[in-house]
N, C-alpha and C positions, 0 to 999 in steps of 0.2 A: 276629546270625548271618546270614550271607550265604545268598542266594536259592540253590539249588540249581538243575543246568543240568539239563534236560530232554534225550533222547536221545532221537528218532524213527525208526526204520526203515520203511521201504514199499516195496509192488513192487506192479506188476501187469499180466499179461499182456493187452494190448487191442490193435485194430489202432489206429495214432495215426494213420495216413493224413487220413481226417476230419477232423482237428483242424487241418493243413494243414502245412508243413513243417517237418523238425525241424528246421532251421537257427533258423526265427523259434521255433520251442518252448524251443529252449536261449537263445534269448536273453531269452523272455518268463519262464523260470524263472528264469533269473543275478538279473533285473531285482528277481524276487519274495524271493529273498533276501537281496539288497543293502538294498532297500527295508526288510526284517523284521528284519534282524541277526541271520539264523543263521548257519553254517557247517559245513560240511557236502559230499560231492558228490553230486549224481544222473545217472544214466546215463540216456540215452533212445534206442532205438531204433525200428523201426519195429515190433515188436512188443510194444512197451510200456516202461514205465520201473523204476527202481531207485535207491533213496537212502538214506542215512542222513545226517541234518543233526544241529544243536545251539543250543541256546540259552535265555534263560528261556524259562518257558510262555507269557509274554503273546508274546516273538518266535517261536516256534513255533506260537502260535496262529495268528498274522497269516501266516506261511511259508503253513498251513494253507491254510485261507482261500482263498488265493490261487491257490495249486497246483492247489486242487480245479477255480477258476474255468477257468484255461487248463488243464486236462487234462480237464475237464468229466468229473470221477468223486467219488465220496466216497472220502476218501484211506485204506486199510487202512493201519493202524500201527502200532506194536509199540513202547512206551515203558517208560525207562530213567532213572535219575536218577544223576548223579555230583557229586561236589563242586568239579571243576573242566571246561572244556569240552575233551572231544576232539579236538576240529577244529579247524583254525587258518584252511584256506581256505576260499574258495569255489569250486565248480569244478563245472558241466555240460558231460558229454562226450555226443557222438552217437558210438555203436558198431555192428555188427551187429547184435548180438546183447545183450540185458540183462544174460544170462549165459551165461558163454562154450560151448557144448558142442559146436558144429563139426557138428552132426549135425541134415539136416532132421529138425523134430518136429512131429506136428498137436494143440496143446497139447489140442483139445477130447478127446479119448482120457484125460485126466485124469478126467474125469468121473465120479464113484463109486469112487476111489481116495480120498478123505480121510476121516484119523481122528480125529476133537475128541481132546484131549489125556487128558480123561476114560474115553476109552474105549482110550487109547493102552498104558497096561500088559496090558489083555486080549490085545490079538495080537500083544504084542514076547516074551509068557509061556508063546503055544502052542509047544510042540516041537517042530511040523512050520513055523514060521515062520521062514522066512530072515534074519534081521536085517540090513541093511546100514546103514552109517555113510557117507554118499555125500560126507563132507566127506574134506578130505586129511589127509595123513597127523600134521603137526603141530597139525593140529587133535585128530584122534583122542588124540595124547597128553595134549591135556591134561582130557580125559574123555570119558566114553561112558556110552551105557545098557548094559546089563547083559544081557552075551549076545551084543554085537553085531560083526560084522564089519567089520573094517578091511582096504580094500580097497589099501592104501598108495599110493595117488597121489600125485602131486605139484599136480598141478592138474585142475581136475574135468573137462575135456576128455579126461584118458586113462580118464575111470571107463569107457566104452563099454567098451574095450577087455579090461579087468578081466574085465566081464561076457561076453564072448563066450570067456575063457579060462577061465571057473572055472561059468559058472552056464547051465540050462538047461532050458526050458520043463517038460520031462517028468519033470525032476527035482525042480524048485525050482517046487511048486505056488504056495507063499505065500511073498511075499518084502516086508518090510514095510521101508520106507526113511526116513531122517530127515536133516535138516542145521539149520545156525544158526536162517533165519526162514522157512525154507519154500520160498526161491527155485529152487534146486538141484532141489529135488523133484517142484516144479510143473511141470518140464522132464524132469527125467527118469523119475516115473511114465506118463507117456503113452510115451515111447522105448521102457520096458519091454514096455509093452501092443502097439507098435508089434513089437514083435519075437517075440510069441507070448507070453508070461508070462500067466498065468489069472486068478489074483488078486496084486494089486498094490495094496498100501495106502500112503499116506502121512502121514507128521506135519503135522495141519494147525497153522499157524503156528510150527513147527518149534521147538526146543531150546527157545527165548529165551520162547515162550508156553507149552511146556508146564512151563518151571520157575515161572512168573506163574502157574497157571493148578492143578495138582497140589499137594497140599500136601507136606512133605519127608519128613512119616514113613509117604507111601504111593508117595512116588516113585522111580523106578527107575533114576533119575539120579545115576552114579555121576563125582565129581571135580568140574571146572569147566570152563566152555563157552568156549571163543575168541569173541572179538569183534573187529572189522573197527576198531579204531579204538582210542588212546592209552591204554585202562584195558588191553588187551593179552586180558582173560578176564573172567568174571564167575562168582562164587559160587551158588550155588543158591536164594540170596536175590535174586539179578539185582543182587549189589553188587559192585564192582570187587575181582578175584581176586587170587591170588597169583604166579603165575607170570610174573611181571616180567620175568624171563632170557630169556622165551622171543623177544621182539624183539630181544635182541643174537643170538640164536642164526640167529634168521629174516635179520638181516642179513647173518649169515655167511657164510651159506650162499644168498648173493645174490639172496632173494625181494622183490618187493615187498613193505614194510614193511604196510600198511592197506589191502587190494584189498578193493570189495563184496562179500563175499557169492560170492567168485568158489574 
């Protein structure tokens, strides 16, 4: 029986400045996974980076490893197994932004917004809690928690706008948000807080950790979760979904095909 390919996600908001520029960072990561044989891409900007790679475990070990030396961090990650690898290339971009939102934010306002995934069905259950789904809107179709609002974006840069037409501080006391691994939310809980909102919670390690992490007959997870890469979703076991159609659908309608986390 062949080895199964490991699937790693990470992100994390840090200033990279210190580590010195990110022209030589992208070239010290390209180097670290040519060297390991994963594939995979990572984003890096100046306010931290974003990836999801592939490979076996010993070449994702080594990825590892490595990443953590030149970003001088322990790598948070979020793992997956499939029977064949998602990724074909390799590829580190420098962007703005890790993830897209157009909107200064002072990420440390996150601060006492996260919720272990344990404690995640107590406030998506109270009735005075706002649920929002901060992923877009083909995401939302092909599952959600239970209760929650689809804000139907197209891409997560228009959710601001969403919120300045439908939600607001003196009405919407508790507003509890969630996305794929967390990234989405790690930016836009503090925007929230930034704009008056009181209580503002987040999925800590978002969709992909709390179906890892909940067991199925207490969880609140209802369908299958989009994923950034060639399994297209994933079932509530975190094994590749059903909803196969939905990349011809997504090409149609002229999206990028596998964007991060975006």
């Amino acid at each position: 029986m062949s080895e199964k390919i490991q699937i790693i996600s990470f992100y994390e908001f840090k200033d990279m400045s210190p580590l010195g520029e990110l022209a030589q960072i992208k070239e010290d990561l390209k180097a670290a996974m040519l060297a390991s044989g994963v594939r995979g891409t990572v984003i890096i900007a100046l306010e931290g980076y974003n990836g999801m790679v592939c490979g076996s475990p010993a070449e994702v070990e080594h990825f590892v490893r490595e990443s953590e030396r030149i970003l001088l961090t322990k790598l948070p990650m979020k793992t997956s197994f499939n029977d064949a690898a998602p990724f074909r290339k390799i590829d580190v971009k420098i962007k703005p932004e890790i993830v897209t939102l157009k909107k200064p934010v002072d990420i440390s306002l996150g601060t006492g917004t996260h919720v272990p995934p344990e404690k995640w069905n107590e406030i998506i259950s109270d009735p005075e809690t706002f649920v929002l789904d901060t992923r877009n809107d083909y995401e939302y179709e092909t599952g959600t928690f239970k209760g929650a609002v689809n804000p139907k974006t197209v891409k997560f840069s228009e959710l601001p706008d969403y919120v300045a037409e439908n939600l607001d501080p003196e009405r919407h006391k508790k507003v509890a948000m969630f996305c794929t691994g967390g990234i989405r939310c790690e930016k836009f809980a503090p925007y929230m807080k930034q704009l008056g909102f009181d209580e503002v919670f987040q999925l800590e390690g978002g969709i992909l950790k709390y179906l890892e992490t909940v067991p199925r007959e207490k969880s609140l997870w209802e369908g299958e979760c989009f994923v950034f890469d060639e399994r297209v979703t994933v079932d509530a076991s975190l094994q590749k979904g059903t909803k196969q159609d939905l990349s011809l659908r997504l090409n149609s309608r002229k999206k990028e095909k596998y964007k991060i986390d975006e």
